[in-house]
Each structure stands twice: as structure tokens, then as C-alpha cells.
N, C-alpha and C positions, 0 to 999 in steps of 0.2 A: 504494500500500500504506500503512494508516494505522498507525501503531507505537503502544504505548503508553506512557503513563510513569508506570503503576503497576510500584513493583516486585516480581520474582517471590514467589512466596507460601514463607515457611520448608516448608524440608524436612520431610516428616513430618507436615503439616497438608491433603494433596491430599485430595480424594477418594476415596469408599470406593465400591465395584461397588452400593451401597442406595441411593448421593446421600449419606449423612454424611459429615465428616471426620472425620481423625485428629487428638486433640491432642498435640504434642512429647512431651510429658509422659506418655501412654500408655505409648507404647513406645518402645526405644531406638532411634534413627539407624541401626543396622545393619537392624533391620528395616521400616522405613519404607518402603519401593519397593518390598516383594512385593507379587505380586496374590495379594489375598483369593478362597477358593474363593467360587464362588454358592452362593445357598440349592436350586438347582438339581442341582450340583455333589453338596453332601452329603446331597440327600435319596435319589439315584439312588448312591449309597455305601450307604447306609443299606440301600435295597432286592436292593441286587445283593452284599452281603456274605450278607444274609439267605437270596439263592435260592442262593449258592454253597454256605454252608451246607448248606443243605438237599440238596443235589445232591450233595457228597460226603460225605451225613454225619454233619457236623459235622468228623470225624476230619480228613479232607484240608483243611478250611479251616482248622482250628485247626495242623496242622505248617504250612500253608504262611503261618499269621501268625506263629508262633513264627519261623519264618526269616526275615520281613521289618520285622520289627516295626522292628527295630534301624535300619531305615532311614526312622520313621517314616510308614508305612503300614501299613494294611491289606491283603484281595488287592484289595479293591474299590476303597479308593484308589491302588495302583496300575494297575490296568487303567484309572483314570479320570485318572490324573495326578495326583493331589492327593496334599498330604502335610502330616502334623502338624508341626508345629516347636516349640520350645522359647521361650516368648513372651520369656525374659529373656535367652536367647544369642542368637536368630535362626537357629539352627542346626535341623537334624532332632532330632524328640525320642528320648532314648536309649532302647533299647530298654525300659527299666521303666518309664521314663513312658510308651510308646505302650501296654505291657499294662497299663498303671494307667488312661489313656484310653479306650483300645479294651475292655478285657475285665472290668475288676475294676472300675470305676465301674459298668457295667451289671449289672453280676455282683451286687453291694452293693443294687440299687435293686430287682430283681427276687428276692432273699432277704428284702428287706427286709415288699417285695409278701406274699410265700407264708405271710413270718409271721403277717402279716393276715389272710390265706387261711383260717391254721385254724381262727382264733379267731371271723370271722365266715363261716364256711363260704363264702368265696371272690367276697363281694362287694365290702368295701372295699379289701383287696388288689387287685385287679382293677383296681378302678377308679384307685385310688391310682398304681395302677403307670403307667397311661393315661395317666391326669392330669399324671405329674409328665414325661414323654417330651414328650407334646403341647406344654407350657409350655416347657419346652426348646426342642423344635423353634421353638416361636413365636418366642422369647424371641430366636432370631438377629434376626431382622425388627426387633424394635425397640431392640436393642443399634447403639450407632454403631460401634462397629466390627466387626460382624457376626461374632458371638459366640456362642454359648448356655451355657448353665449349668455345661458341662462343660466347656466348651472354660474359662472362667470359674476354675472351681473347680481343674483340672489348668496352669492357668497356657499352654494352647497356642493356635496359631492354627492358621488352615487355608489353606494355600495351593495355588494353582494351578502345574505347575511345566509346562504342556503348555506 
């Protein structure tokens, strides 16, 4: 068995589920050791919030986020294990940041869309609305620590808790 005698690498610097690392300096020491959701992970959230949605609704997906929020999820990220945390405690994010995540960040971007809608009879809204989800979505793939805009802008992470 050959040893090495490099030694181990600081905490909080491992790799990330993309191939990046994490720098110290990101995030604090308590959360360093989670595993980050996959881009797999939240895009199958993304779609299965959407069909729950749709299958009861709207009504039954929105109580049964109001009742879980608080625990940092969605129903999709619970049915999937994943859960928002709070990027500056490490903790689940309290419930108004999960509806500030989850509901009023989309809520905001998709009002924002409709205003455009009228003004140009529902082309640049549209597209703008596309546009800005899509770069999102991307935007985790080339963040080093697999991130997107919102996740950015609301201060949270996504982890895997299966």
C-alpha cells in the first residue's frame, strides 16, 4: 500500500458533484460537507412541482407548500429529498425565505414578463421570461458551486438530504 505525504486538503475546499471546488471563503465551515443537489436533482423539482401543480390545481400544491415551506422545501423537493438551506447558517431556510425562493422570486419574474406582454402584445415578455429561467437554469453548470441566479440572489443552497 503506497501512502502519501501530501497533506489533506482544508476543509471546505473538496469537490463539488460539477468537478469545481469550494473556496473557504464561500461558505462557512458548518456548511462545507453537504452534498450539493444535481442539476438532475432540481430540474426533475422543477418539472414535478409543475405536474403536481397542475394535478391539484394549483390549490393542493400551494397548502401543501404553505405547510412545508418552513422546512425548506417544496412538495417536489420533498418527494425528491432535496432541501433549501440558508447559505449563511447552514440551516433549512425559514419559512419566508423558502416563499421568497420558491414563490415570490418566480412570482416577480413572471409579472415582470406580463408587463411586457401588454405593451408589446406578448412577444418580449414571453421571450424575456424564457430567457431569463433558461440562463438561470444554465447559469448552475457554470457557477463553481452549482448555483443559479436565485439560488445567488436569495442567498441559499440546494442540498441532497436522501
Amino acid at each position: 500500500m503506497i501512502m502519501s505525504t501530501l497533506p489533506p486538503p482544508p476543509p471546505g475546499s473538496g469537490p463539488t458533484p460539477m468537478g469545481g471546488t469550494f473556496s473557504n471563503t464561500a461558505r462557512p465551515t458548518n456548511v462545507s460537507n453537504l452534498l450539493l443537489a444535481t442539476g438532475r436533482h432540481r430540474v426533475a423539482a422543477l418539472f414535478l412541482d409543475f405536474g403536481l401543480s397542475i394535478v391539484t390545481l394549483g390549490i393542493g400544491w400551494f397548502i401543501w407548500s404553505l405547510v412545508i415551506w418552513g422546512q425548506g422545501q417544496s412538495p417536489a423537493k420533498q418527494i425528491l429529498k432535496i432541501k433549501v438551506i440558508n447559505q449563511q447558517t447552514g440551516r433549512p431556510a425559514s419559512w419566508g425565505h423558502t416563499a421568497l425562493y420558491e414563490f415570490l422570486f418566480g412570482f416577480s419574474i413572471a409579472l415582470a414578463a406580463s408587463a411586457l406582454n401588454l405593451v408589446t402584445f406578448g412577444v418580449i415578455g414571453t421571450l424575456g421570461y424564457f430567457a431569463f429561467w433558461i440562463t438561470d437554469f444554465f447559469w448552475f453548470y457554470k457557477d463553481r458551486e452549482c448555483r443559479t441566479l436565485r439560488d445567488r440572489a436569495c442567498k441559499t443552497l440546494i442540498i441532497n438530504i436522501a
